[in-house]
TIRODO-666717 format. One record per atom (N, C-alpha, C): x, y, z; residue in three letters. Coordinates in pm, whole numbers, plus 50000, padded with zeros to 5 digits. Each point is the difference from the previous one (the first is absolute). Example, Ala and Ser with C-alpha at 12.3 -4.5 7.8 and 13.67 -1.06 7.14 Angstrom:
<rs>
513194943150780ala/499115011950000ala/500905012050000ala/499655010549928ser/500825011950006ser/499235010950073ser/
</rs>
This chain:
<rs>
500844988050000unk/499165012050000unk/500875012450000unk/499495012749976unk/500815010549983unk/501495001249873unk/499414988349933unk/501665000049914unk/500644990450066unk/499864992150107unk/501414992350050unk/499264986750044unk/500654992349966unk/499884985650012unk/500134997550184unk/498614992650078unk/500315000850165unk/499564987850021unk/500064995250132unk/499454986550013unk/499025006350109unk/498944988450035unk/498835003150065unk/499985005650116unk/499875010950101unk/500255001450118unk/500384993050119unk/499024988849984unk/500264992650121unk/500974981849925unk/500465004549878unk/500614988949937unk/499744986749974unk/498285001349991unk/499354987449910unk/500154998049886unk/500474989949995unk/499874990649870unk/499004993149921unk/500164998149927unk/498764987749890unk/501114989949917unk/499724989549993unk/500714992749889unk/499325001349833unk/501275001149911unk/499195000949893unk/500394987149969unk/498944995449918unk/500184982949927unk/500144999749854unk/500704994549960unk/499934997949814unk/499454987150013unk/498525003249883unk/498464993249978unk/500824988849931unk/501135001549912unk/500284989449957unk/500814989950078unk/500295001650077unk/500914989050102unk/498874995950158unk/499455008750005unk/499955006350135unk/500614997650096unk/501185006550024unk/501175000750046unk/500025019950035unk/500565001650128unk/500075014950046unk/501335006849943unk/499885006849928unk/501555005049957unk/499785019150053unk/499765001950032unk/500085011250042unk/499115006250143unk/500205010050086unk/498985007050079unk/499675013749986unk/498445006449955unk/499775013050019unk/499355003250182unk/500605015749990unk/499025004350143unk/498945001150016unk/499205001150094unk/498594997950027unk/500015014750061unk/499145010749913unk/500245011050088unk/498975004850095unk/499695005750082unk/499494999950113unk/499305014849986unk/499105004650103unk/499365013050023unk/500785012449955unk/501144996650075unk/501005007950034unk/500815005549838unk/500154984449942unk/500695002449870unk/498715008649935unk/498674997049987unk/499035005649932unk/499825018550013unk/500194996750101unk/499785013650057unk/500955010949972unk/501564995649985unk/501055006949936unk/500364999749885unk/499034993549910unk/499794995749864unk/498815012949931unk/499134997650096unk/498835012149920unk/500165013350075unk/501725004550108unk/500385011050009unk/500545005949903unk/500914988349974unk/501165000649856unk/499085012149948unk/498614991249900unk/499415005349882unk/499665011850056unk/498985002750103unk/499375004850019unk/500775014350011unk/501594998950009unk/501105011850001unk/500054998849845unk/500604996249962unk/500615001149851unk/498075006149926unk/499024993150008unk/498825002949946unk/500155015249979unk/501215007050098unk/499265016050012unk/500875008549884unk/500934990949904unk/500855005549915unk/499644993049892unk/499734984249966unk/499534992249913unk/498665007149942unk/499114998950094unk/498865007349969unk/499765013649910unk/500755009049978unk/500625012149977unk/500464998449859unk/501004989650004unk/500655000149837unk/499215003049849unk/500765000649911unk/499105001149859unk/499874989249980unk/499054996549917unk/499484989749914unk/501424993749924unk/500795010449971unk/500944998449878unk/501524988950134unk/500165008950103unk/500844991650108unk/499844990550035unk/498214991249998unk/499944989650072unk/500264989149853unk/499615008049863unk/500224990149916unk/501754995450012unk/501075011049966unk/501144993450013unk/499904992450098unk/499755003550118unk/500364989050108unk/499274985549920unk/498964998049953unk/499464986449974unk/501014996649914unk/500175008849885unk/500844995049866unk/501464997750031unk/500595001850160unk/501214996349998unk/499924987650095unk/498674998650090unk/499424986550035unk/500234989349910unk/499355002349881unk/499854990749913unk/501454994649912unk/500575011949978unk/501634996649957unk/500624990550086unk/499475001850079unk/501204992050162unk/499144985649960unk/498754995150015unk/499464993550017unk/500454991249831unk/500095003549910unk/500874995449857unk/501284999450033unk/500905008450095unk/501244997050010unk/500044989150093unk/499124995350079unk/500294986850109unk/499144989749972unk/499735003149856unk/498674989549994unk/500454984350010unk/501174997949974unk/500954980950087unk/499965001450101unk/500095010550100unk/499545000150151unk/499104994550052unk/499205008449886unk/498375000650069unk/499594986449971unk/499714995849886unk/499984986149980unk/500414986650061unk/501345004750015unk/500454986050123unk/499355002550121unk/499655010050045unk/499615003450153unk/498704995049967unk/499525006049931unk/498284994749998unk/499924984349957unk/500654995949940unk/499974984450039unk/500034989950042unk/501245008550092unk/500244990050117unk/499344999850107unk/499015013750014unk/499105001350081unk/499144995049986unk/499264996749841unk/498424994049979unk/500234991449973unk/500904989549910unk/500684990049958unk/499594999749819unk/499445010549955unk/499885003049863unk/501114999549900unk/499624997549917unk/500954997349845unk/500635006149983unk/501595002350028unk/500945016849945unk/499475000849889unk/499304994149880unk/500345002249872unk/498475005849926unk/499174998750121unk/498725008549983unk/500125010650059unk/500775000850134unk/499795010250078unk/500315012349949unk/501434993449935unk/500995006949958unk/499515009849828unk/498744990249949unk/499185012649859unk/498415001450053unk/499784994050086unk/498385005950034unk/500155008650086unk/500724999150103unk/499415012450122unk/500935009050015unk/501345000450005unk/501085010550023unk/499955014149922unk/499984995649828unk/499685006449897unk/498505008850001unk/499234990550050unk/498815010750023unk/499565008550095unk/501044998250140unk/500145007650117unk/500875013749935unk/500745000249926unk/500665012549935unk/498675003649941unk/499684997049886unk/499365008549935unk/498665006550058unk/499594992650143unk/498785004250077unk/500655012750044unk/501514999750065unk/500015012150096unk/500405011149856unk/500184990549889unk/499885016249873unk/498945010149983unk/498704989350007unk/498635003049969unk/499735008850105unk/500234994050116unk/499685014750139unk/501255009050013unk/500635004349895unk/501185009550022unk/499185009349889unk/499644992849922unk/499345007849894unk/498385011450006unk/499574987350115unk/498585002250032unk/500055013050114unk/500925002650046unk/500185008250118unk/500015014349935unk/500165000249843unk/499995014049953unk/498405001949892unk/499154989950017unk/499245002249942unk/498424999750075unk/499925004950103unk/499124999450102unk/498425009749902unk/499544994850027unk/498325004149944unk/499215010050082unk/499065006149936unk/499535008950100unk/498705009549956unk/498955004650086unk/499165008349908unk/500425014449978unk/499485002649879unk/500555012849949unk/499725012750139unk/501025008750058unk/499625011650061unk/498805009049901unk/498885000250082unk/499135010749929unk/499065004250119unk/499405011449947unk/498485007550087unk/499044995150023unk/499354991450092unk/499364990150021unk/499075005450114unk/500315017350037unk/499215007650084unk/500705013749986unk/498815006249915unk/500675016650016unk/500445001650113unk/501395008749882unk/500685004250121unk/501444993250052unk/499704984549967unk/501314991950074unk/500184989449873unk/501794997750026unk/500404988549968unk/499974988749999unk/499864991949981unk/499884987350029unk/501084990149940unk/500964992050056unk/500774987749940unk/500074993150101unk/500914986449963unk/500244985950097unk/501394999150009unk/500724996050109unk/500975000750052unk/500174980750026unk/500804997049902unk/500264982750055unk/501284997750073unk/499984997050159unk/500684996050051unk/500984986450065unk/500865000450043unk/500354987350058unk/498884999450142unk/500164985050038unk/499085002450115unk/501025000150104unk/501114997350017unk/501005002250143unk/500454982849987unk/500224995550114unk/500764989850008unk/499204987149992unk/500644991549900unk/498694984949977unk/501054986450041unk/499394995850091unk/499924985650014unk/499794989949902unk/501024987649966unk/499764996749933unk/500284981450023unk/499344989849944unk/500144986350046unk/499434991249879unk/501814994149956unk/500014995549841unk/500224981750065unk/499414993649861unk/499724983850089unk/501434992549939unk/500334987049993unk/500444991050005unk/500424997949820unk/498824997249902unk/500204994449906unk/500875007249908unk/499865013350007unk/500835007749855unk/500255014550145unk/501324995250043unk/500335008450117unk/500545013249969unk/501134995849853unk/500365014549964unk/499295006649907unk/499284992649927unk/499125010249882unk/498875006150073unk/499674994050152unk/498835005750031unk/500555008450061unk/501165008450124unk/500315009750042unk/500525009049897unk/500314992749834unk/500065014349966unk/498695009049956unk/498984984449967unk/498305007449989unk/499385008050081unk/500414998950127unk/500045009250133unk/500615014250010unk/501194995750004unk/501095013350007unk/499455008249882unk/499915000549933unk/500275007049884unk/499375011349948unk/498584992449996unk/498715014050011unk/500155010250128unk/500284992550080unk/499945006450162unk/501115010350007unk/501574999549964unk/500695006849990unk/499965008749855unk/499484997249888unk/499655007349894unk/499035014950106unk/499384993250021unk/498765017050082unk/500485003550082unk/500954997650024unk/500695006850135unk/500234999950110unk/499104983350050unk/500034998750105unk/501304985850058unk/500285000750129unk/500964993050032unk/499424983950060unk/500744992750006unk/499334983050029unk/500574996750123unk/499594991950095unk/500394989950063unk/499314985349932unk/501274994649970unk/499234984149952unk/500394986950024unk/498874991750050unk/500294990750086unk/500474985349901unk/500914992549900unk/499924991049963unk/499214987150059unk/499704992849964unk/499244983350029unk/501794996350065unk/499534994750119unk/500584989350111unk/501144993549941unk/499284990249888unk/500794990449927unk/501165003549908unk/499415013649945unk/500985006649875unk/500185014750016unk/500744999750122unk/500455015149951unk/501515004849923unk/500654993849979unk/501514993049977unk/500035015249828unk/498704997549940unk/500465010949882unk/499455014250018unk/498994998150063unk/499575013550074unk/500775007250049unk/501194995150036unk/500815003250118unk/501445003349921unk/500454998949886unk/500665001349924unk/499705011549914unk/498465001449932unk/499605011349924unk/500165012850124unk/499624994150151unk/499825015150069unk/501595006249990unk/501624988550027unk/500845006049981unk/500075007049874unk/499654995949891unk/500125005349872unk/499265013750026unk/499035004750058unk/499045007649969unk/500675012750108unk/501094993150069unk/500545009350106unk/500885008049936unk/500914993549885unk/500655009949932unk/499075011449916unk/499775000149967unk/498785013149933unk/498995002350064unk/499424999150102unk/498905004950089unk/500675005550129unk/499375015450044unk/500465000450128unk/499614994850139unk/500974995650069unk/499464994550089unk/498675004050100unk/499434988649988unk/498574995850060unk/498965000949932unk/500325003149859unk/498855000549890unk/499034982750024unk/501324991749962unk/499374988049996unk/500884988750128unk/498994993850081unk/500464995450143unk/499764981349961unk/500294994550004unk/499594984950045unk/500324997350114unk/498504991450066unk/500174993950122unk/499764986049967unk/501074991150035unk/499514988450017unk/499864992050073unk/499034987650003unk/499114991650073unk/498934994350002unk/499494998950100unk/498684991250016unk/498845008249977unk/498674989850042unk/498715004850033unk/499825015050077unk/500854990850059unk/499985017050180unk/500735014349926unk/500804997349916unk/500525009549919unk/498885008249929unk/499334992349897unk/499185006549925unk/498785009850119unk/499924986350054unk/498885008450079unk/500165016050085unk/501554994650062unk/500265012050021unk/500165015449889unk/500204994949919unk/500515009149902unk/497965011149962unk/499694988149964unk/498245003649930unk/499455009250163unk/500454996350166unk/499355006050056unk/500885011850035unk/500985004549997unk/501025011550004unk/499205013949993unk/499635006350056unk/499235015549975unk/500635005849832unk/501325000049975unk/500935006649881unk/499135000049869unk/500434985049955unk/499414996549880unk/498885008549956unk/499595007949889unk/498635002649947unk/499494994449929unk/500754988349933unk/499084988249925unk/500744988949999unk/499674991450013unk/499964985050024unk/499724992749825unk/501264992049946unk/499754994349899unk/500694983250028unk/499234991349943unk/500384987650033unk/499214989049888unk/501414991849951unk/499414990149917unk/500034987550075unk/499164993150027unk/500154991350059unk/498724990450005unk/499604990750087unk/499124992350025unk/498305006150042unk/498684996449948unk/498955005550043unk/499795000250162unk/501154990550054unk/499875001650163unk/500435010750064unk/501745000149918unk/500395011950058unk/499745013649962unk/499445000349874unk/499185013649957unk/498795006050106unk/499474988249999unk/498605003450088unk/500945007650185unk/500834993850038unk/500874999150072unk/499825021750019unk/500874998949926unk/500985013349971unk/498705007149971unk/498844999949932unk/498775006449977unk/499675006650110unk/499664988950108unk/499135000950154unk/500915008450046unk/501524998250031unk/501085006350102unk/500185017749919unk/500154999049917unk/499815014749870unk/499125011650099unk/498424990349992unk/498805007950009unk/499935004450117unk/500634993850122unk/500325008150103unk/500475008550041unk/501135007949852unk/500305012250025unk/499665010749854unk/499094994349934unk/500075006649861unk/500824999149937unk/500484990549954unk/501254997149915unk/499444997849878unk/500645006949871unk/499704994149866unk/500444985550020unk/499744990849918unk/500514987749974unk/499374996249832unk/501074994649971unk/500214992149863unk/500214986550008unk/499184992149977unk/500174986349997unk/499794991649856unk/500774997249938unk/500614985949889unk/500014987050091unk/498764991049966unk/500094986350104unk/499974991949878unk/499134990050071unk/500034985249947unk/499554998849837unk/499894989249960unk/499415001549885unk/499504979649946unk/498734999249934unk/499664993049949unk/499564996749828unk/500945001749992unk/499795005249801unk/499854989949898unk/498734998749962unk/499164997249895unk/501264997749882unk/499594991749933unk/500864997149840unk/498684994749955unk/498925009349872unk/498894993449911unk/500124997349928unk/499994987749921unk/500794994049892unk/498084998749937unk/500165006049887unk/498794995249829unk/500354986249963unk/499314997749954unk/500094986449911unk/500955010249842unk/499445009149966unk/500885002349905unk/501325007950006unk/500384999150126unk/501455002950028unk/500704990549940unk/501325005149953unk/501294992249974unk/500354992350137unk/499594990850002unk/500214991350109unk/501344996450018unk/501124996149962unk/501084997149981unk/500855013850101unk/500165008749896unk/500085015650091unk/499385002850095unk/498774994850053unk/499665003950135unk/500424994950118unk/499824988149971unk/500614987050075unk/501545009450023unk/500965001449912unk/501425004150000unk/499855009550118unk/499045012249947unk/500145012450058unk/499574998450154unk/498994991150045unk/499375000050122unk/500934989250102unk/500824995749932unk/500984989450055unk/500985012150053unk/500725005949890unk/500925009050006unk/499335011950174unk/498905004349955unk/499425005450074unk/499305001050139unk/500124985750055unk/499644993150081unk/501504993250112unk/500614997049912unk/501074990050067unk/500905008750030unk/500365012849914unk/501345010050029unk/500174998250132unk/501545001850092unk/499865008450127unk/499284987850108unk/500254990149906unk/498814987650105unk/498435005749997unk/499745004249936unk/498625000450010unk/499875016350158unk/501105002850043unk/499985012650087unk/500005010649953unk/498105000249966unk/500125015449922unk/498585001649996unk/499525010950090unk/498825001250047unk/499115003949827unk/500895001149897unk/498814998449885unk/500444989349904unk/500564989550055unk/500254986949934unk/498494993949959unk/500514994249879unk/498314994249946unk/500344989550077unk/498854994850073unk/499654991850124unk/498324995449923unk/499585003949943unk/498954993349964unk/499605001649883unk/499794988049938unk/500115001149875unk/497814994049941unk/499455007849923unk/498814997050000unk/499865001249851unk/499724985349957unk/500074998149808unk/498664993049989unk/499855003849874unk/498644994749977unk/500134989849979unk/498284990450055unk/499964982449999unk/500334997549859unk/499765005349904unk/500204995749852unk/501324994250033unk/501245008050037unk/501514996949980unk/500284993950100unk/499205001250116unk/500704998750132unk/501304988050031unk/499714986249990unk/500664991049950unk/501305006849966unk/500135000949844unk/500645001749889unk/501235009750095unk/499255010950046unk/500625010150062unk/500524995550162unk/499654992850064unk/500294998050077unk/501534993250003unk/499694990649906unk/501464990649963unk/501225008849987unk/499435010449880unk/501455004349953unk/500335009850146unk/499265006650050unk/500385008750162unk/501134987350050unk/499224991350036unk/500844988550051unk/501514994649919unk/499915002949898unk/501114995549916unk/501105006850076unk/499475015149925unk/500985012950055unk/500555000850160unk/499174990850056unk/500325000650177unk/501374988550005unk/499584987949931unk/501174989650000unk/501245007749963unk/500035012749882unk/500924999949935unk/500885009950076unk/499265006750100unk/500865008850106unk/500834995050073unk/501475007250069unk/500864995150083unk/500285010150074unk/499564991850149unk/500895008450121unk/501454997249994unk/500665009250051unk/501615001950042unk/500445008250129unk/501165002950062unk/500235007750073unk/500505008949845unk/500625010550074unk/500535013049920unk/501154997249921unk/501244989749972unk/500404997949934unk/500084996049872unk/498304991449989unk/499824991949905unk/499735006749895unk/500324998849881unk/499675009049897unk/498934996449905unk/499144991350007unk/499204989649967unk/498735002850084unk/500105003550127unk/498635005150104unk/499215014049947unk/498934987849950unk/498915012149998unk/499355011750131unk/499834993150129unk/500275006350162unk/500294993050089unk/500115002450082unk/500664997850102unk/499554994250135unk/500425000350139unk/499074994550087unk/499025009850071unk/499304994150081unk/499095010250053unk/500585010250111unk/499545006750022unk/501085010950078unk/500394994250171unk/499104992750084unk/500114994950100unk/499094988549981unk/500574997250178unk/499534986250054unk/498804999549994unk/499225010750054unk/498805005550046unk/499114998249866unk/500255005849894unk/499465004549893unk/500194986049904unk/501124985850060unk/500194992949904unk/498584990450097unk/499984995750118unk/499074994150058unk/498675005949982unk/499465012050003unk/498725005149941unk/499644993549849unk/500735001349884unk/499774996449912unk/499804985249976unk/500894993550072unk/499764986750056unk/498454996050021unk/499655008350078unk/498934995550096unk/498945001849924unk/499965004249919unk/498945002449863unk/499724990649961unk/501294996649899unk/499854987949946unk/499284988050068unk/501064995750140unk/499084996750054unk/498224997950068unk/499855011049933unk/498654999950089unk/499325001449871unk/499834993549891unk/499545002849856unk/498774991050026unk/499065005049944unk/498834991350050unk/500314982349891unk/498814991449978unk/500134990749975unk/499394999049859unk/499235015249943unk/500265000849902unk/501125006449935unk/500615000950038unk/501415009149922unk/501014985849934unk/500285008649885unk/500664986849929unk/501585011149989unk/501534992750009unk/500905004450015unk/500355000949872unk/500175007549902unk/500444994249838unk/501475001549976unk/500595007950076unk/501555002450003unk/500775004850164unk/500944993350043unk/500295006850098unk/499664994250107unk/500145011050117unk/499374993350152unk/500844998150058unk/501794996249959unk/500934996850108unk/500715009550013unk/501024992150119unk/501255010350021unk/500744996149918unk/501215007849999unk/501024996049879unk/501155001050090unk/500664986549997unk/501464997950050unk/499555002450176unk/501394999250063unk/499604999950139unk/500765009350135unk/500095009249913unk/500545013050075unk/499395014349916unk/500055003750063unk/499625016049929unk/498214997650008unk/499385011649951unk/498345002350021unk/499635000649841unk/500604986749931unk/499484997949842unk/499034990749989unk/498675009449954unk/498844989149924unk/499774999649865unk/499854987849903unk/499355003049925unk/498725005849897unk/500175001949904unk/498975010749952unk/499244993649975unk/498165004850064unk/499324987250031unk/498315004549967unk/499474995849913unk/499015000449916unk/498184994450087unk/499675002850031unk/498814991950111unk/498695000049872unk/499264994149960unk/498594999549960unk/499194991950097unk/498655007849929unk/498514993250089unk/499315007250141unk/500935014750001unk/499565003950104unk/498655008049964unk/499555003950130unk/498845007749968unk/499905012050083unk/499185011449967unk/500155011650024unk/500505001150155unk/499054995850107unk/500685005850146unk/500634987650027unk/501234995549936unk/500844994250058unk/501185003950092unk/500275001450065unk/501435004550093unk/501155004349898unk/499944989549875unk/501775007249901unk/499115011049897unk/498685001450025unk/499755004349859unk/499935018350118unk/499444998350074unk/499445012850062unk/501185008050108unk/500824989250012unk/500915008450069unk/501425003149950unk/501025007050045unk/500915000549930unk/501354988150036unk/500274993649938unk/500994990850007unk/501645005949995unk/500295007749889unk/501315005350029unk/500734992449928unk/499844987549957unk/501154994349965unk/499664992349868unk/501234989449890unk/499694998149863unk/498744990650004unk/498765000350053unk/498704996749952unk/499015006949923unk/499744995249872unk/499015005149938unk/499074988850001unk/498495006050006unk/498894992450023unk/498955004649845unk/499204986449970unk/499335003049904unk/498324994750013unk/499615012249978unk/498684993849966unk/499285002249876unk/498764999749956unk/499194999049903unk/499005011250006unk/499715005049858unk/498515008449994unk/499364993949852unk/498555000950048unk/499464997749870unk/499605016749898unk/499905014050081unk/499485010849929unk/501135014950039unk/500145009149942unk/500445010350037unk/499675001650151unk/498625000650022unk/499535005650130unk/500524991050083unk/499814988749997unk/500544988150133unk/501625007050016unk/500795001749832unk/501535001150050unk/499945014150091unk/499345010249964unk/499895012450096unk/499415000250127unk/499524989650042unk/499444998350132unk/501014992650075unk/500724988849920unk/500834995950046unk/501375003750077unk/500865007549890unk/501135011450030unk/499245007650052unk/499105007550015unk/499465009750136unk/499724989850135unk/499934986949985unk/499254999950119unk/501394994550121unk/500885008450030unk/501004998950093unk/499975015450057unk/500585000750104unk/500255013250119unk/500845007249922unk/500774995849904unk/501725004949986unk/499305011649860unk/500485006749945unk/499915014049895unk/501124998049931unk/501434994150035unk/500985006649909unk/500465001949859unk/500024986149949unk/500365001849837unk/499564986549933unk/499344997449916unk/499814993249899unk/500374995549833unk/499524995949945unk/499964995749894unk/499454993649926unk/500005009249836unk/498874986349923unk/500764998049863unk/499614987949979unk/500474994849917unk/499114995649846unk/499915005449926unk/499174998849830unk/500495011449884unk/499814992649942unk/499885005649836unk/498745011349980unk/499275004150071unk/498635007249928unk/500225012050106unk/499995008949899unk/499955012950072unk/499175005850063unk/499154994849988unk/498475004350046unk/499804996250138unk/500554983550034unk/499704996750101unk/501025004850075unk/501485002349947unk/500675005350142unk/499765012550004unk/499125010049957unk/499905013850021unk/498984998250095unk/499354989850001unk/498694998250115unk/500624997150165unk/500764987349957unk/500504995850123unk/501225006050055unk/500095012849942unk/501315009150060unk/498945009350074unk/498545002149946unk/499525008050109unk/499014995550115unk/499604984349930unk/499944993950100unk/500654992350157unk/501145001049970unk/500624995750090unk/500335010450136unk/500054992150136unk/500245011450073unk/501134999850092unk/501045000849870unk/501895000850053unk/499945014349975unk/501535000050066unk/500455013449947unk/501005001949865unk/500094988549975unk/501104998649872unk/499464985949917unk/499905003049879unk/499404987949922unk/500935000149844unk/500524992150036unk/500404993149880unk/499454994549891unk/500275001149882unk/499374997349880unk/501004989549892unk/500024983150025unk/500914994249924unk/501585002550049unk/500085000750135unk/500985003450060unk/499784994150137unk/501095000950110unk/500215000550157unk/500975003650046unk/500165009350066unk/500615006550116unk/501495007149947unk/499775008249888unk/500985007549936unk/499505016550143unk/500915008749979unk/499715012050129unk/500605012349891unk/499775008749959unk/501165013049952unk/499615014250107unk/501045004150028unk/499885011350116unk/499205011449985unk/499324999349831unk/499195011350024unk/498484997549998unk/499744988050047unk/498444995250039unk/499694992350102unk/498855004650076unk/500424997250139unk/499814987950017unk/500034994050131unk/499564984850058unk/499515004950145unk/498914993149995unk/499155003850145unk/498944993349992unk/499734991850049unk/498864994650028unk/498355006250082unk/499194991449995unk/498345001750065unk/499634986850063unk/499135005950120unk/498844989050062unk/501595001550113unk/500034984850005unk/501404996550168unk/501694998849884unk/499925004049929unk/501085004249947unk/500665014550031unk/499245006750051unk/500365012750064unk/499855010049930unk/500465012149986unk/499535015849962unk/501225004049982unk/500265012249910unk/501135005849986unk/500954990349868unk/500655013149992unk/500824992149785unk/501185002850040unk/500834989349940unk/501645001349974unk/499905001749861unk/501575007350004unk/500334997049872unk/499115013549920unk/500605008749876unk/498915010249941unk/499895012050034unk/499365007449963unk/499605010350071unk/499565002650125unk/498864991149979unk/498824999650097unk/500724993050134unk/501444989050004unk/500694999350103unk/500565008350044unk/500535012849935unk/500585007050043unk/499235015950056unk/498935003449936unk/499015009450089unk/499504989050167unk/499804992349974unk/500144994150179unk/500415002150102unk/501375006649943unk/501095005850078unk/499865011049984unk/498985009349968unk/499685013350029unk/498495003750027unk/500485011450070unk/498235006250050unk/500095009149983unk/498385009849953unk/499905006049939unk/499085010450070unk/500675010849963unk/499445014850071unk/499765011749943unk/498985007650036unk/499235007649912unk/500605015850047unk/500055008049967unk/500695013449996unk/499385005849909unk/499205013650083unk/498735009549925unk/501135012050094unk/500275010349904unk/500245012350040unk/499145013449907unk/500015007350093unk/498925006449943unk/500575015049939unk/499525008049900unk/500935010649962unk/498495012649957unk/500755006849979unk/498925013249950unk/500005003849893unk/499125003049850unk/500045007449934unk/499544987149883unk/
</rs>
């Protein structure tokens, strides 16, 4: 915090584990009240000069963020691997590369702020809008994509001007903790703070008087969590949670390509990706037909630890998260048929295979809740309306997909659907200038875009009045 690398006050530890061995190779601190509390002083000092800057100062600062973050990008990569147990050789062109060009997009976005025109809106007086930073934000990024999500965090937040305390996930703070040194050379100290640790951490952090908004991607538990503790002091809060995402496959889809794409789309990352296609709903015409080749594509996947250059992903991030997914499977009712998948793979590390379930039915336990991990589930529709009742009928809002040839029908079921992001003959591509945010228990508030980055500002009205 403050620019300088500290250990926890009272010198708690956590073990970190690599998912692929599970074996402890490292310890982060567990920081305490105390650390929290001299964490959202940091900002809450620096906020009073950060806050202040031009639009044009906070962009260099991002754009020399982002240089650093291209100049260490073998850093960053090995660190983030060894922390999640992910593929250097995905990590290394899916997420590093697009963590630069995100903090480009909010270096850029910081000079193009929107606004209503100043005009006379009451003889006599002026009228315009004044968009501000809101002061100092709390912030609590999860487990699965540790560094691309603190830079989805950081970025808007320090684009408007305001300063962060941010709490990494328990398990992975190892690159978080690397970008904050990076971010120390070009930011002045206490712009941006990491505390790391536990539960008691976050919590402490979300109940801190400092913070003026509360942002957190994470689980619908701990959203709801951070919601309740927020509202006790008026805290903005931004919540990115869970997700249950629909894949609607036509009978006159390119089946071959969907199957590819919803495999691809589903299994990435182990299936740890709150808008992983997790459910896949094809019409009875194909269902069969389609079901197989899903299943093909599941055989044809390979877990690895991070060396392997051949691993499509990797293991699951913990123990915790490898036994939950477990317990699914397990608990599959007695109609569920397994068509690919279902085991562990090898006998160390948190590797399952990529694992295909048919025969379920709507309120089943894998279909309605979120699993997290490489299971995709399939069921059947006989009409448009059944498939739209279907993909609506879960808690979760976040992102979907449909899959056909006829333009007609995906212009329907893009406004039928009630995600916040819908795919069309695609899954789970992201570009930084359109947002992602989910509806319903997926939570409120957009990353990523514009509209992520006004989040991080509030807005104030200024009428002065003149004569003549």
């Amino acid at each position: 915090m403050g620019g300088q690398r500290r250990p926890a006050a009272d010198g708690r530890t956590l073990p970190l584990v690599d998912p692929s061995t599970g074996q402890v190779y490292a310890y982060a601190p567990v920081s305490g009240a105390q650390d929290v509390d001299e964490a959202c002083a940091a900002a809450s000092e620096a906020f009073g000069s950060w806050g202040r800057t031009t639009p044009a100062e906070r962009q260099l600062a991002l754009l020399r963020l982002a240089d650093a973050v291209e100049e260490h990008a073998d850093e960053l990569v090995a660190v983030e691997s060894r922390n999640t147990g992910k593929p250097l050789r995905l990590t290394a062109t899916d997420e590093v590369p697009p963590c630069a060009d995100q903090l480009r997009f909010f270096a850029g976005a910081a000079r193009m702020l929107d606004g209503v025109s100043a005009g006379e809106y009451l003889a006599g007086h002026t009228s315009w809008v004044r968009r501000e930073p809101i002061g100092v934000v709390g912030q609590v990024t999860p487990w699965n994509y540790p560094l691309m999500m603190a830079v989805w965090k950081i970025a808007p937040a320090l684009a408007a001007g305001n300063t962060v305390v941010l709490k990494p996930s328990d398990t992975t703070p190892a690159s978080t903790l690397l970008l904050a040194e990076l971010a120390a050379q070009v930011l002045p100290p206490g712009v941006l703070n990491v505390v790391c640790g536990d539960r008691d951490t976050g919590r402490a952090l979300v109940a801190h008087p400092r913070p003026d908004l509360v942002a957190i991607t994470g689980s619908v538990r701990a959203g709801s969590q951070v919601a309740r503790e927020a509202a006790t002091d008026l805290k903005r809060v931004h919540l990115e949670l869970g997700g249950k995402a629909p894949a609607v496959v036509f009978a006159d889809a390119d089946l071959e390509a969907a199957a590819a794409g919803i495999a691809g789309g589903g299994f990435y990352n182990a299936g740890q990706d709150c808008t992983a296609a997790a459910r896949v709903l094809v019409h009875a015409s194909v269902r069969d037909e389609f079901a197989q080749a899903l299943a093909e594509q599941a055989r044809a996947q390979r877990s690895g630890p991070p060396d392997d250059p051949d691993a499509d992903y990797g293991p699951l991030n913990n123990e915790q998260q490898f036994e939950r997914v477990l317990g699914f499977l397990d608990r599959l009712p007695p109609h569920a048929r397994v068509l690919a998948g279902g085991h562990r793979v090898g006998d160390i590390g948190y590797f399952l295979e990529a694992t295909v379930v048919d025969g379920l039915r709507q309120d089943d336990e894998a279909v309605q809740d979120e699993v997290f991990g490489p299971v995709i589930t399939v069921q059947a529709f006989e009409d448009e309306a059944e498939a739209v009742a279907l993909a609506n009928g879960v808690r979760y809002g976040l992102a979907s997909s449909v899959w056909t040839r006829d333009h007609s029908t995906a212009m329907r079921m893009t406004r039928a659907l009630d995600f916040g992001v819908v795919w069309v003959n695609t899954h789970i591509p992201f570009v930084a200038e359109m947002p992602h945010g989910g509806f319903k228990h997926s939570g409120y508030g957009k990353d990523l875009s514009v509209y992520g980055f006004e989040d991080y500002t509030r807005v104030k009205h200024v009428m002065s009045a003149f004569e003549g």
